[in-house]
N, C-alpha and C positions, 0 to 999 in steps of 0.2 A: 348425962356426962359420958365421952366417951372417954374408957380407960385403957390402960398399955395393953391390958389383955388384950381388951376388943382390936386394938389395930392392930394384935399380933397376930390375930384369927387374919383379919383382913388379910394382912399382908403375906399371912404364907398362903391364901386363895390367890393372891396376887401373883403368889412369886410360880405356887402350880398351872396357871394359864397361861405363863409366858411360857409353855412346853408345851402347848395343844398346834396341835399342824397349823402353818399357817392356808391361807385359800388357796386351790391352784389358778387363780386369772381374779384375783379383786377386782371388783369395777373402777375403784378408787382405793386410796388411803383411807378410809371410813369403813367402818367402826377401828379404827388405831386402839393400841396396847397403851397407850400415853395419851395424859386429859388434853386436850387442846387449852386449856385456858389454866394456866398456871395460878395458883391461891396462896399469896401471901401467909406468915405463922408471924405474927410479933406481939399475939397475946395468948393466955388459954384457950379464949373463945373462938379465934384463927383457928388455934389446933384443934378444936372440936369440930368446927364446919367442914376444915379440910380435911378430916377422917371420915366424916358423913358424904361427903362431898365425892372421895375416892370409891368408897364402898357403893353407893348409887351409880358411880359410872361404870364400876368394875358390875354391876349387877345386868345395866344397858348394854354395853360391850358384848359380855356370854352371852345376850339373849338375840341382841341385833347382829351383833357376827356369825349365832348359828345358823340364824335364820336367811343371810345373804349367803352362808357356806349352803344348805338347802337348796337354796331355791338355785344354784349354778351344776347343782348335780355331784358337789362334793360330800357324801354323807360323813365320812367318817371327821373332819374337820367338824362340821354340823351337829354331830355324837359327843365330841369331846369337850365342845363348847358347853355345850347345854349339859352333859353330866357334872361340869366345872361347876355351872352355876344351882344345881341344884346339890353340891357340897358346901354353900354357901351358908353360915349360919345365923339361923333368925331368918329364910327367905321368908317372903310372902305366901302365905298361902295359895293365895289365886294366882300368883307365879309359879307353884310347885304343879298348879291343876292344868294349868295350858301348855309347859310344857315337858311335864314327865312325859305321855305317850309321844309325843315328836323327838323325845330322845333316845326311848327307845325302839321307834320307828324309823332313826336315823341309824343307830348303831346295829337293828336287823339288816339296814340296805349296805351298809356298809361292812358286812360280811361275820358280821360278830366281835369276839371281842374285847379288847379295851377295858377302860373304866366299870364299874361297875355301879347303876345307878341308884342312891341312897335309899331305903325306906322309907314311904311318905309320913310323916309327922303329923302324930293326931290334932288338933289346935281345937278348942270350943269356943264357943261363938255362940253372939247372945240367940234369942229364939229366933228376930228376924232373920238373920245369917245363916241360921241352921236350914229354917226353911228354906229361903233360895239357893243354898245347895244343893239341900234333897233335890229341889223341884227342877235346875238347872240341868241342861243336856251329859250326859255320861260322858267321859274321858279317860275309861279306866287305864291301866299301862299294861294290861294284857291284851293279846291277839289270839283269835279262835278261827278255826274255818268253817265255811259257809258251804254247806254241801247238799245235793238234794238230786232229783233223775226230771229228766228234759226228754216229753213224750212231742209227737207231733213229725211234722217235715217233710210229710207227702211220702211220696214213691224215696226219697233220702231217706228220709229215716231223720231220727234227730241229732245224729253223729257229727260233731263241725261246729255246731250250736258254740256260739260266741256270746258269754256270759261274763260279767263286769258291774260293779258296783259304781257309786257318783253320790257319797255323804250330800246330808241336806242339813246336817246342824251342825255343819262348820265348813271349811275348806278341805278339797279331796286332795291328799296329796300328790304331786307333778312325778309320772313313772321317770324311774331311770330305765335307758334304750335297752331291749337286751339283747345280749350277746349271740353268737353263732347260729342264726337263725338262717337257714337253704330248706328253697325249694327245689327240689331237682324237679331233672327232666328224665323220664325212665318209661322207654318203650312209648314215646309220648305222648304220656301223661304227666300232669303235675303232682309230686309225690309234696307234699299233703297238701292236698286240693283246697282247704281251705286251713291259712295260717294267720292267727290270731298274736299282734304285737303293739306294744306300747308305743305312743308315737317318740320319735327321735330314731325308732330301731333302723339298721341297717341288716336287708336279707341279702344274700346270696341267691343267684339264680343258675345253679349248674349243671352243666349238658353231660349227662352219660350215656345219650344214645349216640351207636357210632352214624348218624346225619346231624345237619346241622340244624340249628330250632333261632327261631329269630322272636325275643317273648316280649310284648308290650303289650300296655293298656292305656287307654282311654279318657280314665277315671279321672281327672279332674279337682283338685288340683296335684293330686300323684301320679300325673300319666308320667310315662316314660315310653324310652324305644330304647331295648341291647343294641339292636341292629341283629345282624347274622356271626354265630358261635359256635365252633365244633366241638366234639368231642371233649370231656376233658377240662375246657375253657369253663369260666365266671362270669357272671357280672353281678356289679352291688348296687343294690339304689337302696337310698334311703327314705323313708315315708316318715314326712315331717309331718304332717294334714292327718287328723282321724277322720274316722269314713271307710266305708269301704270301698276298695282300687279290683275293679277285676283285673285277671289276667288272660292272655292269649297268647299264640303264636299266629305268625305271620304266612307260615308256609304250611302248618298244620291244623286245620280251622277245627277240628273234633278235641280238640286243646281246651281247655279252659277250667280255671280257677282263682282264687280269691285272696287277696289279702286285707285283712279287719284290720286298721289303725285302732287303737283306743286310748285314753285319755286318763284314766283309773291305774294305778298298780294293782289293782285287787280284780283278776280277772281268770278267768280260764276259759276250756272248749271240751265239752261234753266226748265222751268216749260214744262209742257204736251203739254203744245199749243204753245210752243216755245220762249215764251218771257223771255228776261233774264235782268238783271241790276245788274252792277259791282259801290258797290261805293265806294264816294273817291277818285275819281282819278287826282291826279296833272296833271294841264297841261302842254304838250307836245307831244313827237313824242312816236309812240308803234307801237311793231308788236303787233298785237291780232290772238292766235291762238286757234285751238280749236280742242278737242278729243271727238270721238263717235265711240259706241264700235259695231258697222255695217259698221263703215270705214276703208278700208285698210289703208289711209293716214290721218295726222294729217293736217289741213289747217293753212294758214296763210295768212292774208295782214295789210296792214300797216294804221294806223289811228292818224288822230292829235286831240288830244283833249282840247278844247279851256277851257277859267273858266268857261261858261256855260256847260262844257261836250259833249256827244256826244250822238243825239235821235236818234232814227229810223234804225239804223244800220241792214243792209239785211245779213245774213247768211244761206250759205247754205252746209248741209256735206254731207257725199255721203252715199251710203246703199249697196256699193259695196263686203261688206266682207260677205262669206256664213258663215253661222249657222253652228258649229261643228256637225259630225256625229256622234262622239267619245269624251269625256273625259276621260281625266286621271285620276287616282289613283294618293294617293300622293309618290309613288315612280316611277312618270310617264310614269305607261303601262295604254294601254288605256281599255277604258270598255265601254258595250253599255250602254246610258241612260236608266233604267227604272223608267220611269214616276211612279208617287205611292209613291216610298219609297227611 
């Protein structure tokens, strides 16, 4: 039997979600703040269904609106949904477990913050129950980093090393692009010769030597051409594609450098001496793989990361790939390097 308490719990969860952001670009009117299918009251038993009725939609709503605010790249809408519905009283358990760390996975990306998201609620459960939780994949709601030194890279060194996780016992979360990311052009060279981004990011490419630098690649499906740019000038491409895009110029063929798309928010690039630290990392199961541009192959092995995270991690990549004797031109016929210019 549902009582006035109970819909009075409901209704003020109700009446605080109608204050969470709305999306910025809905695909549709779907998931709406209002039931699509209106429910009759002209007995008690009316008003019991239609209180059940509201609370289970109001439960669908928070979870399927966070997760279409998610998945468009608006976290904080995303955040505020899902901390809603886990103020929700009486949730399900195995509701509370799937999406407390995507809450507060959504409310790290969205800058902090906000709500604050409830204590999880001990519940016991009979022994089968107990056991398939024990036994079931970890989802704590903490984030630990992932840090360890990256030997290898030939005549490089392992400096550049592009390291990144890709969960195996559940979905990876979709990166948001990041911001302010230039490669310049300095004394021409590409200052930082290899730049590691999430795909969607948008880099800058800027000329501060006083000649002019013309930078395009190849790569497939992120080629591009600037054209020719002086001094001063920009240009922005965006790398929608993971993979890696090299780089070049057109007038200066001793040019060259890299940009890593990757597909993970959980990534970094090893310092000169090799040390690296990815953070934030939910625990559980991952491949961590990793790109260096002296290896023919990209590495892989598998790492479980506990809420303390994961120290000391040994990486090693290889320096097996030769040095090109030839670059291309950007209609790619090749040319010989001259150092200089």
């Amino acid at each position: 039997m549902v009582t006035a308490s109970m819909r009075g719990i409901c209704g003020a969860v109700l009446t605080a979600t109608l204050a969470v952001p709305a999306l910025a670009a809905p695909p549709a009117q779907w998931p709406a703040e209002e039931m699509p299918l209106p429910l009759a009251v002209r007995s008690p038993q009316d008003l019991a269904v239609k209180a059940v009725a509201e609370r289970q939609y109001l439960i669908f709503n928070l979870l399927a609106g966070g997760k279409v605010a998610y998945d468009v790249g608006n976290f904080a809408a995303a955040a505020a949904r899902w901390e809603a519905l886990l103020h929700v009283p009486g949730l399900d358990p195995e509701i509370d477990r799937v999406i407390r760390p995507l809450a507060q996975d959504a409310r790290t990306r969205a800058g902090g913050g906000g709500a604050a998201v409830p204590p999880a609620v001990a519940v016991e459960a009979p022994e089968e129950t107990a056991r398939a939780v024990h036994e079931a994949p970890v989802h704590a709601s903490v984030a630990a980093p992932v840090s360890g030194t990256v030997t290898g890279g030939g005549t490089l060194g392992p400096g550049g090393t592009v390291i990144w996780l890709k969960r195996v016992d559940g979905p990876t979360p979709r990166p948001a692009p990041a911001r302010g990311k230039v490669v310049t052009q300095r004394n021409k060279t590409f200052l930082p010769r290899v730049l590691a981004v999430p795909v969607g990011t948008t880099v800058d490419f800027r000329n501060e030597d006083d000649v002019f630098h013309n930078v395009f690649s190849l790569s497939r499906p992120n080629d591009f051409d600037t054209g020719l740019y002086k001094q001063g000038a920009s240009y922005a491409q965006t790398f929608r594609k993971t993979g890696v895009a090299q780089i070049l110029c057109n007038i200066h063929a001793s040019m060259i450098g890299y940009v890593y798309v990757v597909d993970s928010p959980y990534y970094a690039q090893a310092e000169a001496s090799g040390a690296f630290k990815i953070k934030n990392v939910p625990p559980g199961e991952y491949d961590l793989e990793t790109w260096h541009e002296a290896s023919l192959k990209s590495s892989k092995q598998r790492v479980t990361v506990g809420p303390e995270g994961v120290h000391g991690l040994s990486i090693k990549v290889a320096g097996d790939k030769a040095a090109p004797t030839t670059v291309p031109d950007k209609s790619g016929k090749p040319r010989q390097a001259h150092l200089g210019y």
